[in-house]
C-alpha positions in Angstrom: -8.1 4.5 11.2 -6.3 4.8 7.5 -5.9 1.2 5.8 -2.1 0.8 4.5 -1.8 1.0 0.9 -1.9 -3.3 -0.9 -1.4 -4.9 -3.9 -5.0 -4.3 -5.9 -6.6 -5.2 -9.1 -9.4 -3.4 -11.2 -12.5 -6.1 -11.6 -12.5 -6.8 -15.3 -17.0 -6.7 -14.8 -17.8 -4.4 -11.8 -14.5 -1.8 -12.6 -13.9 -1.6 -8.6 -10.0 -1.8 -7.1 -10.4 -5.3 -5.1 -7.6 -6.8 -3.3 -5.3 -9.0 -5.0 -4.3 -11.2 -2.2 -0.4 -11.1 -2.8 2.0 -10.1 -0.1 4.2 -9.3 -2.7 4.8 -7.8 -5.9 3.8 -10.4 -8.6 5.6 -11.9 -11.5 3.4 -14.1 -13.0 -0.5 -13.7 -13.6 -2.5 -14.0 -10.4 -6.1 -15.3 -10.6 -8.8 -12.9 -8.6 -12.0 -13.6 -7.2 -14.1 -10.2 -7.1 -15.7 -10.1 -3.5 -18.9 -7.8 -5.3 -19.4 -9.4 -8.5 -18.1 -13.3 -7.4 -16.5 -13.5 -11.2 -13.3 -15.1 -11.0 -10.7 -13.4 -13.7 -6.6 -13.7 -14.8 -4.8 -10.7 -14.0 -1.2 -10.0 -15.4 1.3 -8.6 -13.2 1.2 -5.1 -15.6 -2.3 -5.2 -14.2 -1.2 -5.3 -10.2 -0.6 -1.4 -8.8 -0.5 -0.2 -5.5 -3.5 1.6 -3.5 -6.5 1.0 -2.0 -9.2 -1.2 -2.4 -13.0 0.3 -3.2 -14.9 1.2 -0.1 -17.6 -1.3 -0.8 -15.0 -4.0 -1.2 -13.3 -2.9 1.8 -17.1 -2.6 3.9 -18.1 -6.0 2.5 -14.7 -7.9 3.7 -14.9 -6.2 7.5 -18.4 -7.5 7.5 -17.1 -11.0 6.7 -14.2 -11.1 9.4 
């Protein structure tokens, strides 16, 4: 089954698209939690596209739910 597209970020250490956990379009800077790495980083909302999240990010969260 194809995953709808979300709001992502690119982790500032590992350089994977992870899920930015906003329903929404943001306007102010969002704080992320990587789900590989665990580092916690500021994103801006220039920073915030559209797409997918990595397939090991995506694997890893199934695994949690």
């Amino acid at each position: 089954m194809q995953e709808r597209k979300q709001f992502i970020v690119t982790c500032k250490d590992c350089r994977r698209d992870v899920p930015s956990g906003a329903w929404e379009f943001p306007f102010h800077s969002i704080e992320v939690t990587c789900p590989l790495c665990g580092e916690k980083h500021r994103y801006l909302p220039s920073e915030v596209i559209l797409g997918r999240p990595n397939e090991l990010v995506a694997k890893k969260q199934r695994l949690k739910t």
